[in-house]
C-alpha positions in Angstrom: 34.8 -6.7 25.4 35.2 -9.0 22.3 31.7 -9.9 22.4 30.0 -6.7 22.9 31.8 -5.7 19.5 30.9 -8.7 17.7 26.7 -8.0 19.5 27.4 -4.7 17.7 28.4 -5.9 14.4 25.6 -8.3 14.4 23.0 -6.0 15.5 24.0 -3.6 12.7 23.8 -6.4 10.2 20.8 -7.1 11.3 19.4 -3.6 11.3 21.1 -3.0 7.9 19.4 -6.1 6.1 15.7 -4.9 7.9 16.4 -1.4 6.7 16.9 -2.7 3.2 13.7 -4.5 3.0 11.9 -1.1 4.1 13.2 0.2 0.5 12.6 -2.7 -1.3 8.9 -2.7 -0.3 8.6 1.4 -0.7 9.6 1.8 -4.6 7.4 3.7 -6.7 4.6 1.0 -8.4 1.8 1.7 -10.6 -1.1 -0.8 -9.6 -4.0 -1.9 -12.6 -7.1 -2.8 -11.1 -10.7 -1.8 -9.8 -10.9 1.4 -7.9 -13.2 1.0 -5.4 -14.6 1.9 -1.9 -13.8 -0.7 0.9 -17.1 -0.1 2.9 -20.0 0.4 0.3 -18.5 -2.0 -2.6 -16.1 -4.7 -1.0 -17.8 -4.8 2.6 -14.5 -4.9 4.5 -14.5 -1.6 6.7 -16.8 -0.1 8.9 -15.9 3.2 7.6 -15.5 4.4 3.7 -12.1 3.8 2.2 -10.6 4.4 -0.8 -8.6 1.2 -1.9 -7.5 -0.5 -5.5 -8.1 -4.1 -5.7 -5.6 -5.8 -7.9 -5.6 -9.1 -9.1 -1.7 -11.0 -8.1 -1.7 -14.1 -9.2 -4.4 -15.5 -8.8 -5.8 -13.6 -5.5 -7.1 -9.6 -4.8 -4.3 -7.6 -3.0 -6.5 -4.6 -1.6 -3.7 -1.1 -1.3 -5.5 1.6 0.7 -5.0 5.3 -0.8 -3.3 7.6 2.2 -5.5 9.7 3.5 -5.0 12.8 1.1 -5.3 10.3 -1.5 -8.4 9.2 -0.1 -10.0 12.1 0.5 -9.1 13.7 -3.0 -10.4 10.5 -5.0 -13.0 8.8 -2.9 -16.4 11.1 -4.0 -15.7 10.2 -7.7 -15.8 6.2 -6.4 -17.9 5.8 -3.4 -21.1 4.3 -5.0 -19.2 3.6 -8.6 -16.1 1.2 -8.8 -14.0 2.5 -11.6 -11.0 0.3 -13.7 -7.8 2.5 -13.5 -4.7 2.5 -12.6 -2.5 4.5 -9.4 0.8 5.3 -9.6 2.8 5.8 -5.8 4.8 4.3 -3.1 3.5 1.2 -1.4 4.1 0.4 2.3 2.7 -1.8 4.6 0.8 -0.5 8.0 0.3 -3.6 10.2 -1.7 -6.3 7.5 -2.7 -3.3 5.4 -1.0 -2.3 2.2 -0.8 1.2 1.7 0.0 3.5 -1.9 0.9 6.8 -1.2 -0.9 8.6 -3.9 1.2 10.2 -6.4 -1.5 9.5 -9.8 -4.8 8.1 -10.8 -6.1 7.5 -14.2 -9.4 5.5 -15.1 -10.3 3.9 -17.9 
């Protein structure tokens, strides 16, 4: 019996600390970079895409919009990459980053 109660505690410890890293990664960020389509500029999807490349350091970190941020922004940058910046809440969908569109501004 003890050591079902301590698999207990540990599991919730271990859920707690993973569930605490899901809000770390989630806070509301406002990304500068190149707004951009990930098919007809970048070349990386099969299908058009509505992503901001930022530079980190000294590599491009590509966030996708969601999809109702993709579908509401993507006409105005298909064919033209635009500097801007988009403000949301980033998450991470497999090896994808993904901002939850809450603002875009270009420049």
């Amino acid at each position: 019996m003890l050591r079902f109660a301590y698999a207990v505690v540990c599991l919730a410890l271990v859920l707690g600390i993973a569930a605490a890293e899901d809000k770390k990664e989630g806070g509301t960020k406002t990304l500068k970079g190149t707004i951009t389509c990930a098919k007809c500029d970048l070349g990386i999807e099969s299908d058009c895409a509505t992503v901001i490349k930022v530079k980190e350091g000294d590599k491009d970190v590509i966030y996708y919009f969601d999809k109702a941020g993709d579908k509401k922004y993507h006409g105005k940058i298909c064919k033209s990459p635009m500097e801007g910046t988009v403000t949301g809440t980033v998450s991470k969908d497999g090896d994808k980053m993904i901002v939850k569109v809450t603002k875009v501004e270009y420049k």
